[in-house]
Every structure is written in C-alpha cells, then in structure tokens.
C-alpha positions as semicolon CSV with decimal commas, in nm:
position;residue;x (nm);y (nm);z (nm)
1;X;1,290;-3,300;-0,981
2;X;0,903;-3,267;-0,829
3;X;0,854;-2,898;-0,856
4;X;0,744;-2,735;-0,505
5;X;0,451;-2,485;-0,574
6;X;0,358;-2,148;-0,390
7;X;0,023;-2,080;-0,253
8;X;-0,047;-1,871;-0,544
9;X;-0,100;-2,217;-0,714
10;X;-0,440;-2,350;-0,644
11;X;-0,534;-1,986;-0,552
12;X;-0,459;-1,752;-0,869
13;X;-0,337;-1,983;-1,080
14;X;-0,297;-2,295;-1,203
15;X;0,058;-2,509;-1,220
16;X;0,095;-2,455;-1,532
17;X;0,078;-2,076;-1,530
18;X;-0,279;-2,029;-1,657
19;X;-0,499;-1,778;-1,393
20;X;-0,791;-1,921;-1,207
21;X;-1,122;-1,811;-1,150
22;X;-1,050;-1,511;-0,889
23;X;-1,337;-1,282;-0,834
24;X;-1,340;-0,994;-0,635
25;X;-1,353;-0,545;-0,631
26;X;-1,077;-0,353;-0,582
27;X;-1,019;0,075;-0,623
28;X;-0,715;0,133;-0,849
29;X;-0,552;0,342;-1,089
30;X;-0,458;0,207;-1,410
31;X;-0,087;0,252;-1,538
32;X;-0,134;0,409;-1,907
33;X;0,095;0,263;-2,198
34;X;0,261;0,614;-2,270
35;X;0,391;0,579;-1,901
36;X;0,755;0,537;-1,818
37;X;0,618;0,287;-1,564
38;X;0,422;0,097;-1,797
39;X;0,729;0,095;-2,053
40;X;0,968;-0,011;-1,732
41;X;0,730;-0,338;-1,681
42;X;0,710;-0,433;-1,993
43;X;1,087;-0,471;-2,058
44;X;1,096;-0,577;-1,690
45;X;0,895;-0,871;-1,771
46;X;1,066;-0,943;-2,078
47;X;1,387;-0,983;-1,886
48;X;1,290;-1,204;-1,622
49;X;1,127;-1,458;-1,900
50;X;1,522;-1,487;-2,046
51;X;1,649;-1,566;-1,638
52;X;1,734;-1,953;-1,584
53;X;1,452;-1,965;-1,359
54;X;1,217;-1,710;-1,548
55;X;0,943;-1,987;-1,625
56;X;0,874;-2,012;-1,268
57;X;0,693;-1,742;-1,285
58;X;0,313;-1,602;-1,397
59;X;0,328;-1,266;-1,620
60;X;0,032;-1,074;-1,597
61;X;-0,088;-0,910;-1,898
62;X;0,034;-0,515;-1,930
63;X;-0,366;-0,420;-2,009
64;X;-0,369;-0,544;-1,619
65;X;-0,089;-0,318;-1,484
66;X;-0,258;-0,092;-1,189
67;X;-0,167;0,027;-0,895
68;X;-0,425;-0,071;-0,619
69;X;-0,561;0,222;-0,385
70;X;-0,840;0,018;-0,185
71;X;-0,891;-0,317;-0,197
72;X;-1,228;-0,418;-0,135
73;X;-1,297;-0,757;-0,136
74;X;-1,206;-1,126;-0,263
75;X;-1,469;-1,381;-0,280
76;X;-1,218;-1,652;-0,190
77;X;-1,197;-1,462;0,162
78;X;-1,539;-1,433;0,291
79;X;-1,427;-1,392;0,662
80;X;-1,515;-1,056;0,883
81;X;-1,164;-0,912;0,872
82;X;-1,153;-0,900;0,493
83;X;-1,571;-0,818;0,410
84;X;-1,783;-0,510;0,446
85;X;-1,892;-0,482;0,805
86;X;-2,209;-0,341;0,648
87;X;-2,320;-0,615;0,483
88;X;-2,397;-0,999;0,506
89;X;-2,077;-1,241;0,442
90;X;-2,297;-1,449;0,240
91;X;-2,438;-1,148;0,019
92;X;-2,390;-1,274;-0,352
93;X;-2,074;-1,060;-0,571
94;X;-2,353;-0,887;-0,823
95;X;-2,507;-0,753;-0,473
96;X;-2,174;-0,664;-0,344
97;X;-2,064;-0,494;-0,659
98;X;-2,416;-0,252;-0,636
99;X;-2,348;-0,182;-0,267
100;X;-1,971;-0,020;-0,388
101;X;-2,120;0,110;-0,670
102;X;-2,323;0,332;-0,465
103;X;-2,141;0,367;-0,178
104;X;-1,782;0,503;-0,345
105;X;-1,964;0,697;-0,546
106;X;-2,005;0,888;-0,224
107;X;-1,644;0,970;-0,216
108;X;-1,508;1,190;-0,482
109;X;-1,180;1,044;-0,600
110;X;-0,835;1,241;-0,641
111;X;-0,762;1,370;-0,954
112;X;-0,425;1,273;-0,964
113;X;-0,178;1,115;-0,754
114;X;0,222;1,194;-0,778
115;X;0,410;0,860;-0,684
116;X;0,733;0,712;-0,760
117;X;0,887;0,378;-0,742
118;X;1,117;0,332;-0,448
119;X;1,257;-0,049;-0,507
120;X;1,129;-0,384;-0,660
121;X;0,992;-0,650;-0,455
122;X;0,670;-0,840;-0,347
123;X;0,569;-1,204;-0,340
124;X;0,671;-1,238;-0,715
125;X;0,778;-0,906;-0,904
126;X;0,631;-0,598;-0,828
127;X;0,730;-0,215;-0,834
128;X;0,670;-0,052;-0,488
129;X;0,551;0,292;-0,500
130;X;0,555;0,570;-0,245
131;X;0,373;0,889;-0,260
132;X;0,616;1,190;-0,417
133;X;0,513;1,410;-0,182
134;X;0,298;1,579;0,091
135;X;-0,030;1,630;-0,086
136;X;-0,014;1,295;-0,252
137;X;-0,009;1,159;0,095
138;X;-0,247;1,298;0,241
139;X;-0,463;1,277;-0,007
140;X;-0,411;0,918;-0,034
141;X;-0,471;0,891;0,312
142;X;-0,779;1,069;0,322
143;X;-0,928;0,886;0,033
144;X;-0,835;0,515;0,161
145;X;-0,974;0,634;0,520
146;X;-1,293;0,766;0,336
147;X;-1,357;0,463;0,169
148;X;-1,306;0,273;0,449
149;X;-1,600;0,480;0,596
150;X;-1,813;0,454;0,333
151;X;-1,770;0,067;0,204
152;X;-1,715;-0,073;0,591
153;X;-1,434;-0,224;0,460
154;X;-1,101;-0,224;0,678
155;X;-0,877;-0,484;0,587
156;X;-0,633;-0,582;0,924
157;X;-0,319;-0,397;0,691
158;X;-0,498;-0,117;0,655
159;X;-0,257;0,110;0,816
160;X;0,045;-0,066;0,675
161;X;-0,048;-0,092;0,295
162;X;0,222;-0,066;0,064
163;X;0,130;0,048;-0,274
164;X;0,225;-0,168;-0,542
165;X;0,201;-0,251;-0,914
166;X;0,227;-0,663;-0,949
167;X;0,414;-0,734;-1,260
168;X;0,446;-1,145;-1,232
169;X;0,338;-1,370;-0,951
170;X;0,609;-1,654;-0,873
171;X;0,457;-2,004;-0,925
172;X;0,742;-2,280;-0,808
173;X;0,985;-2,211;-0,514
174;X;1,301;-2,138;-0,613
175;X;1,615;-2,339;-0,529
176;X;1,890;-2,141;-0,274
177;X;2,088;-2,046;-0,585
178;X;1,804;-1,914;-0,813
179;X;1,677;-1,736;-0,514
180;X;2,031;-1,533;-0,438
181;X;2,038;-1,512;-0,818
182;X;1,681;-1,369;-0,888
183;X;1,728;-1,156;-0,578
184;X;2,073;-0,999;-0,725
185;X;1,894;-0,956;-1,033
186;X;1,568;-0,811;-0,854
187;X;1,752;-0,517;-0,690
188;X;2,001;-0,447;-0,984
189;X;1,735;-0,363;-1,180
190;X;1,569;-0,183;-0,911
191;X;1,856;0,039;-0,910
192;X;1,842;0,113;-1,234
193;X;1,476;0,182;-1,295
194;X;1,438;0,409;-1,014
195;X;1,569;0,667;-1,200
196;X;1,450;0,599;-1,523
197;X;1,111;0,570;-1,374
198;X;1,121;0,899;-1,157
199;X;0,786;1,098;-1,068
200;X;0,485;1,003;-1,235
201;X;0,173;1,054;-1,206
202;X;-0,144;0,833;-1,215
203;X;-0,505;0,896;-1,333
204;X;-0,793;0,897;-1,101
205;X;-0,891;0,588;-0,905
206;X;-1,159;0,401;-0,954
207;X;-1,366;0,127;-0,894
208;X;-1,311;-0,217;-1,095
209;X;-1,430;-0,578;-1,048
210;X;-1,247;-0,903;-1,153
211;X;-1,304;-1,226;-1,266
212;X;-0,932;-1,289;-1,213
213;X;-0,585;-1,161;-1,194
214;X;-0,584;-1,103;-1,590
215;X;-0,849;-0,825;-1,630
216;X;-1,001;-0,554;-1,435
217;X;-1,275;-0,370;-1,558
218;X;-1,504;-0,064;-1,425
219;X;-1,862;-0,052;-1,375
220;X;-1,981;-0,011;-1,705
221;X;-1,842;-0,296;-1,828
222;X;-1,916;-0,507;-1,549
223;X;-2,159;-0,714;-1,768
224;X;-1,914;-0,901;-1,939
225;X;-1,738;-1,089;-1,609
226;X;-1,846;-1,436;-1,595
227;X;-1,897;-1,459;-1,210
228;X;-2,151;-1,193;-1,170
C-alpha cells in the first residue's frame, strides 16, 4: 500500500524519517536528563517504536527535549503574522539572530518555572504542560508578553499557546484502526505518567537557534549551525 504522508514530510522531515533543513529561533527551557520528565520520554519513545504502527513516526533526539516558552521565528514562514514587526521580512537569519540577541537580553528571564504535565497529545507525541501554580503563571505570562514587546514578535496563537515538549513527530497517516489503537495507547500512558511525572521544575529560558528539529543551541554556540 502507497503510504499517505503528513505535512511534516517535505517540511521537517524527509519520508524516510531523516530531519530537513529547518532554521529558525525559538526561547525555551531545556528538560535536564536527571528529570522525571526527561526519564518519562525516553521510555515513552521507546514504547511507541515496539507499537504496530511505531515506524510511522520521527523520534527526536532526547539532547532536543525542551519545552518552548516563545517562539520566535521560522525561516520557512516569512509572512507578517509569524516575523518581527520590527524588522524587514527579507532580513537574512544571522541578522535576525543579532536583533534577539540584543533585544531579549532586555528581558530578564524567570529563574524557574513550576509546571506539570496534564495529558499527552499534539500533532505526533508530545507531553502538554500547564503551569503548577499562580506564580508560574503569571510569570509565564509576563515574560511571553515581554518578549513579545521587546522582539515585535506576536504570533496569531499568542494568547492560546499550549506549552509543550514534542517527543516524536508522526510521518504517515495512520489507518482508522492504528489511529483508535495509538490513541488508546496515547492516553493510557498519559494516565499513568501524570503521576509519575508530577511537579517539576524547569531551568531558566533562553534563547536558542536551529538548523532543524534535531538540535537547539544558545548563542554562544551559534557558530556551528550551518544556515547562519
């Protein structure tokens, strides 16, 4: 049988799995390996690969597992709604990258955020996090709306953003049974880990530029990207 693709093919990645050329800048906090979230993903991943219809999907490497704050931009969408209103749409990605540099430097980060994961979802697999409580919200809130200030950036789901950590992006459509199936699966283990996971809480954002969905690095090491 042909396979049918998602868009994420010919975007992100290719058929066969491998991750395209992707650039872009994005705020996030990294997930660290000693975290019960980063522990939960790995064996998460590791279970879907053993599913009937596990090699439909794109794993993305644990080194890569974040939780995005801001994002910024994608060079693939050079279009007002999804660009700094501050600057050209045509402005080159090393020129963009110096304009965030300086301008979310600006805007002192939190030093920590409290968040949990409330279920699995997403166009793939993902965990979808919540702030734990009041002060991570508003904190949260004020950062994201200080950014947005600062970077003229305001993407059109700015005040609907659902924080997420993207564990695997899926690749081929799934057939009606391996859709109920992966779904049943999906929000079994959802169950589970929601309490295994609990509170935890995340480093500092910060800024990081990508040459794809595979690595995301911060400014210092912003040299080594091929696209800048």
């Amino acid at each position: 049988m042909t396979p049918h693709y998602t868009y994420h093919v010919g975007e992100k990645f290719h058929e066969d799995g491998s991750v395209r050329t992707y650039p872009g800048a994005t705020v996030i906090c990294f997930a660290s390996p000693d975290d019960a979230i980063y522990q939960a993903g790995e064996g998460l991943q590791a279970d879907l690969l053993v599913q009937p219809y596990g090699g439909k999907f794109a794993l993305l490497p644990p080194s890569s597992f974040h939780m995005t704050v801001f994002s910024l931009i994608l060079d693939a969408k050079r279009i007002p709604s999804e660009w700094s209103d501050q600057m050209r749409l045509d402005s080159s990605l090393a020129l963009m990258d110096s304009f965030f540099i300086k301008m979310t430097a600006t805007v002192p980060p939190p030093a920590q955020l409290r968040m949990c994961m409330t279920w699995i979802g997403g166009r793939g697999l993902s965990f979808r996090l919540s702030p734990a409580d009041e002060a991570t919200y508003l904190a949260l809130r004020e950062y994201r709306q200080r950014l947005s200030q600062a970077t003229g950036v305001r993407h059109p789901d700015f005040d609907t953003y659902e924080y997420h950590l993207t564990l695997a992006y899926q690749l081929q459509v799934l057939t009606p049974d391996e859709e109920a199936a992966f779904r049943a699966w999906r929000d079994a283990q959802g169950e589970r880990l929601r309490c295994e996971i609990g509170v935890f809480a995340t480093p500092a954002p910060m800024l990081t530029f990508f040459d794809d969905m595979f690595r995301f690095v911060p400014t210092d090491e912003r040299a080594s990207l091929s696209t800048r």
